[in-house]
C-alpha positions, 0 to 999 in steps of 0.5 A: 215493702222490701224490694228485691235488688235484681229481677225474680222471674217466675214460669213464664215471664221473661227478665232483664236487668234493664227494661227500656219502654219506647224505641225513638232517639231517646230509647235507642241511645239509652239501650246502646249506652247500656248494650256498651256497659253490658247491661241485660236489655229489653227495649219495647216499642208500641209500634216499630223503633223509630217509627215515632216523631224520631222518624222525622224528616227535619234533623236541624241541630241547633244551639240556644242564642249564645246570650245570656249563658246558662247551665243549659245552653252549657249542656246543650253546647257540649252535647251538640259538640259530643254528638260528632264523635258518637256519630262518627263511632256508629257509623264505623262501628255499622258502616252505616251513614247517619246524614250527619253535617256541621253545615252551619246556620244562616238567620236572615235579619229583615230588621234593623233593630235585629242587625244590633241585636246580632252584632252583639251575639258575636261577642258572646259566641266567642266568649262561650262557644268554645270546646277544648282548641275547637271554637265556633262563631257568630258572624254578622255579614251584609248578605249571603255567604254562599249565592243562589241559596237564600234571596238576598232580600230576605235579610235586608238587614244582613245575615247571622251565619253561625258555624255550630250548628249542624244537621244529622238525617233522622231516620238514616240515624234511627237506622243505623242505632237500630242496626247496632243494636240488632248485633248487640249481644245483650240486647232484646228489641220488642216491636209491637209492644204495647205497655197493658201494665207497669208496676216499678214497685215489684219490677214487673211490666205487661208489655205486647203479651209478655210479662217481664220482670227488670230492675230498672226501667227507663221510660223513653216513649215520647209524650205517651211516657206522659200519662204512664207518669201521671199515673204513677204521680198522685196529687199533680193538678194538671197533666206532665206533659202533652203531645204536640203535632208537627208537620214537615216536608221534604223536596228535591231540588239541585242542593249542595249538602254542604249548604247551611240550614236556613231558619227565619220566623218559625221556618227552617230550610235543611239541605240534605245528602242527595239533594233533597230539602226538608221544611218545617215545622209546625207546633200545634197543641190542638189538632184532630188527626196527629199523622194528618198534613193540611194548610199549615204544612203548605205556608210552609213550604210556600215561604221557603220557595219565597226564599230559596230560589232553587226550591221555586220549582221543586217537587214535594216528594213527602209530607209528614207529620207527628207528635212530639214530647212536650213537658209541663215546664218545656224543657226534657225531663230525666231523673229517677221518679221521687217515689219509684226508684226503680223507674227512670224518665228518660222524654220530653225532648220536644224540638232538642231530641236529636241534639242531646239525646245521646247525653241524656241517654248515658245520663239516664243509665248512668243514674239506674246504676248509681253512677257518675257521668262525668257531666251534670244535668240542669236543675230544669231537667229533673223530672222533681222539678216537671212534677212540682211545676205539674204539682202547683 
């Protein structure tokens, strides 16, 4: 069937050059890539935009081991340094803070097998944690950089503090992409709007009431983007992907912003602007209520008091939990579907969103109009390859 290359509304439909299913990190970083190149968007959200996992509490930034480097942990170490220049460009550009903060990372070593383990990370960080004249470390100390922060005997084998990571404040940056894109010109959010039907062959979708004809779409909404996909994919012989529940907390406490986030075992301590601490997380594929918090989210915040003193006393002033994008192979998913080439999948982001949203957003756009990026995508990201993982 020949396909129109632009969008045919008929009498009571409305029409876009670009339609962007789902509101979170992934989809609002897509539509400010397009709103800057002056593309005509839609961008559709079941619920309100960033009222999904993106609208966490947790925020860490947090680059791969510096080992054995890969394409991958390449792309993931330039978009966490890219990151800061988009950041700071929001917030000029909506006077808006986004909570963002290269604070760095402290990893206690409770082990004497991980101390040598550690050791030789330095020497990996400086060969590959280098961005232009900016360079990032791995150092290797005996305790604690900062006092009062972390018990000293948390790591008895020393500390990993390394200075790449950073930390950004989830919903102070949902709200600032959703400020500027409120003011875009070419830009039409729809909250509220449920997907009843989508159709990439004929660019048609049936979303909250409304009938909207686009040239491309972007898929963007989270693991719900996962059974769209499978829909579309026949013959796969187990599911794209799957939601995984995650639970966080946050805490206020007498805390330097400044402070590095704490990750040991599974937990990670962020400190925040205004003192507050989130905890987290917790992945759980099975789960009976996605938006419950339970005896989990409590370990949690239970073994960081254990290790931060100024968190012993500290009131819990929220709880939260949510369902989190898991691909069938792990890592993001992204490309043009192999047979629907107006549909592109844009989710999967799983525990790495906030860091490479914003690139693999400008990817995204960057592929519905045929163009080149300036960056490649790994092998591991292209939705080819979830579907072929999916297929076997």
């Amino acid at each position: 069937m020949e396909k129109a290359d632009n969008p045919r509304p008929v009498s009571g439909q409305s029409s876009c050059e670009l339609l962007i299913v789902g509101g979170g990190i992934m989809g609002l970083w897509a539509a400010v890539h397009a709103a800057r190149r002056g593309i005509d968007t839609i961008v559709a959200d079941a619920g309100r935009l960033g009222g999904g996992a993106s609208g966490g509490l947790l925020g860490a930034l947090m680059p791969h081991m510096p080992d054995r480097w890969s394409e991958k942990k390449q792309f993931q170490f330039d978009a966490l340094v890219s990151l800061e220049a988009e950041i700071a460009t929001l917030e000029a550009m909506t006077g808006l803070s986004a909570g963002y903060r290269r604070s760095g990372r402290l990893i206690p070593l409770p082990k004497p097998h991980l101390e040598k383990i550690a050791r030789r990370h330095c020497e990996d960080a400086e060969r590959h944690w280098q961005s232009g004249a900016r360079r990032f470390h791995w150092h290797v100390l005996d305790g604690p950089p900062v006092g009062g922060w972390i018990e000293a005997s948390a790591g008895e084998s020393g500390f990993v503090h390394d200075t790449l990571a950073a930390r950004v404040a989830p919903r102070s940056l949902i709200a600032a992409l959703v400020t500027l894109l409120r003011r875009a010109k070419h830009v039409r959010i729809l909250e509220h709007a449920t997907v009843a039907g989508l159709d990439p062959d004929r660019g048609v979708a049936e979303i909250g009431g409304e009938t909207i004809a686009f040239r491309h779409c972007i898929l963007a909404a989270g693991h719900q983007s996962f059974p769209l996909l499978q829909g579309l994919t026949p013959g796969l012989k187990q599911p794209l992907g799957q939601p995984v529940k995650g639970q966080a907390a946050l805490l206020k406490a007498d805390l330097d912003p400044a402070l590095p986030t704490i990750f040991l075992d599974g937990l990670y301590v962020v400190a925040h602007e205004g003192g507050y601490a989130a905890i987290g997380s917790t992945s759980e594929n099975r789960f009976d209520d996605p938006t419950s918090t339970d005896g989990q989210l409590d370990a949690l915040i239970g073994a960081a008091r254990e290790i931060v003193p100024a968190l012993h006393d500290a009131a819990v002033v929220e709880r939260w939990a949510g369902l989190r994008p898991k691909a069938v192979d792990r890592d993001p998913m992204i490309g043009r579907h192999p047979e629907h080439s107006r549909l592109i999948a844009l989710t999967g982001g799983f525990k790495v969103s906030f860091g490479l949203a914003h690139r693999l957003a400008e990817a995204a756009i960057c592929i519905a109009g045929d163009r080149d990026c300036g960056f490649s995508l790994p092998e591991s990201f292209d939705i080819s390859s979830h579907i072929a993982a999916a297929s076997r």
